[in-house]
Residue, then its C-alpha position, 0 to 999 in steps of 0.5 A: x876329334x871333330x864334333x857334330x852337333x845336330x838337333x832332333x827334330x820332328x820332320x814329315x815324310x812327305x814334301x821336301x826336307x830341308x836340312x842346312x849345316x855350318x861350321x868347321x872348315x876342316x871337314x868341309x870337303x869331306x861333308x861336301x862328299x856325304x851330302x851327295x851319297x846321303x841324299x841319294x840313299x834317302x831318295x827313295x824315302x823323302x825329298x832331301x835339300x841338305x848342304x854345309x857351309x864351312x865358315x868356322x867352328x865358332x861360327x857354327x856353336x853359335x849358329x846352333x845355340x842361337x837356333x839360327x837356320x840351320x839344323x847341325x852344325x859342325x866343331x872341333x871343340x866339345x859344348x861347354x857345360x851351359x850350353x849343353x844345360x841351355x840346349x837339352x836338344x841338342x846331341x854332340x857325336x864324333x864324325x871324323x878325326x884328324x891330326x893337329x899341328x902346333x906352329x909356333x914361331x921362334x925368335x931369330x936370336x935364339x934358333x937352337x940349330 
């Protein structure tokens, strides 16, 4: 299950919102299809500059831990028990799922086939 983290912040209705992601690789394209549609649906609303930078789930747990410009941040893996106590502001939902697959490599001399 993929995860989102996103931290609550406080934000004017006016001027523009900027609101910067990283994270997993697996929805990358996908987040690169929301950002678009979303942005459009808040228009009316707020002036919104939004995008995600698919650099790996590690990556983004510390980004967002480490409170390094971004605002959410995307894994596959859930916050381990001292962050979540560490990080009280930030708040873990699914976004989308996908299959997993195991490769594992067999030694030569023993392929069963």
């Amino acid at each position: 299950m993929l995860l989102i983290i996103i931290v609550l912040s406080l934000w004017s209705v006016m001027g523009e919102i900027n609101l910067r992601g990283k994270g997993a690789s697996f929805p990358g394209a996908v987040y690169k299809n929301w950002i678009p549609a979303y942005k459009r649906y808040r228009s009316p609303y707020i002036s919104l500059n939004m995008d995600y930078d698919a650099v790996g789930s590690g990556t983004g747990k510390t980004a967002i831990t480490d409170n390094i410009d971004i605002e959410y941040a995307g894994s596959d893996t859930l916050l381990s028990s001292a962050d979540e106590a560490n990080h009280p502001d930030l708040v873990t939902f699914p976004t989308m799922a996908g299959a997993q697959l195991h490769l594992e490599k067999r030694n030569r001399t023993n392929f069963l086939y």
